[in-house]
C-alpha positions in Angstrom: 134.9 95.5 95.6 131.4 97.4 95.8 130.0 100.3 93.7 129.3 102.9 96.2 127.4 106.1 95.9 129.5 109.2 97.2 127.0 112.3 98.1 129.3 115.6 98.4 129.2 118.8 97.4 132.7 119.9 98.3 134.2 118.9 94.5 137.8 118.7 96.7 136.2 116.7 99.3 135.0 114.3 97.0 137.8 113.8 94.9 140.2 113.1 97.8 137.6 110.6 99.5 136.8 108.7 95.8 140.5 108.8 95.1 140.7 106.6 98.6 137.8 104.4 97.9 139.1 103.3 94.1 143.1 102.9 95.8 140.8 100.4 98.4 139.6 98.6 95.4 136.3 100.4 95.0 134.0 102.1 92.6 132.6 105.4 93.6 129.5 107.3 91.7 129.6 110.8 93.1 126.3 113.1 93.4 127.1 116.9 94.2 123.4 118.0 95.5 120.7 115.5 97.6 117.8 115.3 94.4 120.8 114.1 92.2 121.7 111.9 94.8 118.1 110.3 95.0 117.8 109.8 91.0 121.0 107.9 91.4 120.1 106.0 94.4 116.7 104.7 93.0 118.8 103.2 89.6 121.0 101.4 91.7 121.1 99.5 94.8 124.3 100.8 96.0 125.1 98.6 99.1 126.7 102.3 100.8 125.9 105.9 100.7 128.6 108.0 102.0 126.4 111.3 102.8 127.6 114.3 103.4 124.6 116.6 105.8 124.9 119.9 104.4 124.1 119.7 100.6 122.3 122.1 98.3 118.1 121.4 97.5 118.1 118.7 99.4 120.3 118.0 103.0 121.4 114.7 104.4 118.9 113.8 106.4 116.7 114.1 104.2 118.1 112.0 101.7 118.5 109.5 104.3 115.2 109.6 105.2 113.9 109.4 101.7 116.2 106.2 101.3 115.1 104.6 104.1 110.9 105.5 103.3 111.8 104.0 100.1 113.1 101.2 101.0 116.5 101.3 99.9 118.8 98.4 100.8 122.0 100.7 101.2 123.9 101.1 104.6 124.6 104.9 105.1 127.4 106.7 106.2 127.4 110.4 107.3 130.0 112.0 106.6 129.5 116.2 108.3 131.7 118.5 110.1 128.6 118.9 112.6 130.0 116.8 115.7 127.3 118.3 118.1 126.1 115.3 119.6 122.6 116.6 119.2 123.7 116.6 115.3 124.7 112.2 115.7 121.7 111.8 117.4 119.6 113.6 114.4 121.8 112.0 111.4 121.1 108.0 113.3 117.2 109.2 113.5 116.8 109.9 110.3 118.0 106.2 109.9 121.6 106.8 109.2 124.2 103.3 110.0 127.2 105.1 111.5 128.3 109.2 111.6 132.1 110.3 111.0 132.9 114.0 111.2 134.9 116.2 109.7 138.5 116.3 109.5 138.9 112.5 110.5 141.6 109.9 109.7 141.2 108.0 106.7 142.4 105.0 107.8 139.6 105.1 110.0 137.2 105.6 107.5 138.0 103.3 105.3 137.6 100.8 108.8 133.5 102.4 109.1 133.2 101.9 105.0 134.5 98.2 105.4 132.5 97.1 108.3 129.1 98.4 107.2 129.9 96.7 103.7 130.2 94.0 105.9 127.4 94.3 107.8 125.3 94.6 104.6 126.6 91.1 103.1 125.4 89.4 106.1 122.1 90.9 105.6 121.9 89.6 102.3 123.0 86.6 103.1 119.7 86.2 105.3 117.4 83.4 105.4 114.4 83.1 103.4 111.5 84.5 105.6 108.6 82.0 105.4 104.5 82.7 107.2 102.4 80.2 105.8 103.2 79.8 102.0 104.3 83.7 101.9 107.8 83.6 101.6 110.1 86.2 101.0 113.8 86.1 99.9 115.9 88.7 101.4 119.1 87.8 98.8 117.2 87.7 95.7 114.3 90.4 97.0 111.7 87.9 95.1 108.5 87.2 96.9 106.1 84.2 96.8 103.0 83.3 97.7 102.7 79.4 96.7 103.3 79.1 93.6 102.6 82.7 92.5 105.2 85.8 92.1 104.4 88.8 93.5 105.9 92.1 92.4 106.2 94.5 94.9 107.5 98.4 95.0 110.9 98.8 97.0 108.0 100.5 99.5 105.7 97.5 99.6 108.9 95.0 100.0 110.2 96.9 102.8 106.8 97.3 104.6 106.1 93.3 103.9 110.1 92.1 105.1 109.5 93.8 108.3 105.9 92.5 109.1 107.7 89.0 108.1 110.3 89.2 110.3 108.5 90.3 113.1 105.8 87.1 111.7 103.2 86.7 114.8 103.4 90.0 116.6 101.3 92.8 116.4 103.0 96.0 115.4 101.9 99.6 116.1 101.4 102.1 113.5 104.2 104.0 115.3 106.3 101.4 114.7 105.8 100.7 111.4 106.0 104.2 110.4 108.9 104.6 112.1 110.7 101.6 110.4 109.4 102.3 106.6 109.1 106.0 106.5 111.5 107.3 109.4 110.5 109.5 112.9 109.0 112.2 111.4 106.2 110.9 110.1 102.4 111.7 112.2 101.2 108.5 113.4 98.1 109.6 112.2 99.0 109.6 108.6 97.1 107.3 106.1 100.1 106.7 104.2 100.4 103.1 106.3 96.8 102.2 105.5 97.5 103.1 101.9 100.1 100.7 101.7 98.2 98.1 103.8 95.5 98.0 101.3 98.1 97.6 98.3 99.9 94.6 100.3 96.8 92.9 101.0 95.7 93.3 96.7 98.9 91.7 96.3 99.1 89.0 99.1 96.1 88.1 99.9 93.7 88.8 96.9 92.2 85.4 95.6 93.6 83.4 98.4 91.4 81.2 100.8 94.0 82.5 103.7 94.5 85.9 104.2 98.1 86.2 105.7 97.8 90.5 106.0 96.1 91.1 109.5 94.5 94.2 111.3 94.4 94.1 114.9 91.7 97.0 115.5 92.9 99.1 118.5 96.9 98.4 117.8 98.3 97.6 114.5 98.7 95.0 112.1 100.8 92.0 111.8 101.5 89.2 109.3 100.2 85.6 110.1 96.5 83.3 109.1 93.7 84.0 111.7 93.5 81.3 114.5 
């Protein structure tokens, strides 16, 4: 069983589609427009977000983008009656797991629901990430460095878990924007550097090690200097 976040708002749509998900065993929180749908998502790490791409105020990708620059944990599941394949292509950009259109089979559905929940446990279920005595637990989200907490913003964790598990290499700005914030963001942006500075307070302030690296000329990656 999972508490999943529904985003639809087609009120006969949703019904039908929650109805299915609570008969499969589930719980399903419905949100009618995308701003709703955010206020939800940022109470509760719902491991799926079944979102629909044409909503009111706020449309599906940008809710997905939004979930994704905010580091949300959740797997997301489109859920349109665009099938252009120019409209796929958009709804995975924006950072979206898998794209189902509308009218579809159920069964099937239910099949794309199950596997992403799936998909999701086994990230949970990932190994602690360790650089030097930084460590970061992808099950529990807590982060360490020795013997010291260190509380982080879903932002900051999601920026930090993908330096760690890329531990060694340098990434590009490009690529880190592109993996915390989604594609539309200008690689020129200081939003990165911003976030950089408030990793580093946290990480390396006070320590004889700094662990947070710039490599001038091509990015930044997470490792002590040689």
């Amino acid at each position: 069983m999972a508490k999943l976040l529904l985003v639809e708002d087609d009120p006969r749509i949703a019904s039908f589609v929650q109805k299915g998900l609570v008969a499969e065993g589930h719980v399903v929180d419905i949100a009618s427009n995308g701003l709703t749908a955010m206020a939800m998502a940022r109470e509760t790490d719902y491991p799926l977000v079944i979102l629909d791409r044409m909503l009111p105020d706020l449309d599906g990708l940008e809710v997905c983008r939004q979930l994704r620059s905010e580091a949300h944990p959740a797997r997301v599941l489109m859920l349109t009656a665009r099938d252009a394949v120019s409209d796929k292509v958009g709804g995975l950009n924006a950072g979206a797991d898998d794209y189902v259109t509308k009218p579809f089979s159920f069964e099937e559905f239910v099949a794309r629901v199950e596997a992403l929940l799936r998909r999701g446990e086994l990230q949970r279920n990932d190994p602690v990430l360790r650089v030097a005595d930084l460590t970061l637990d992808p099950m529990t989200r807590q982060v360490r460095r020795g013997g010291r907490a260190i509380e982080l913003t879903r932002k900051e964790y999601g920026l930090l878990r993908y330096l760690m598990e890329n531990a060694g290499i340098v990434l590009s700005r490009s690529q880190l924007l592109n993996a915390n914030w989604g594609y539309n963001f200008d690689p020129g942006t200081k939003v990165l550097d911003v976030y950089i500075r408030y990793l580093r307070r946290k990480v390396d302030e006070g320590e004889e090690v700094s662990l947070i690296q710039t490599v001038r000329g091509a990015g930044y990656c997470v490792g002590p200097r040689e």
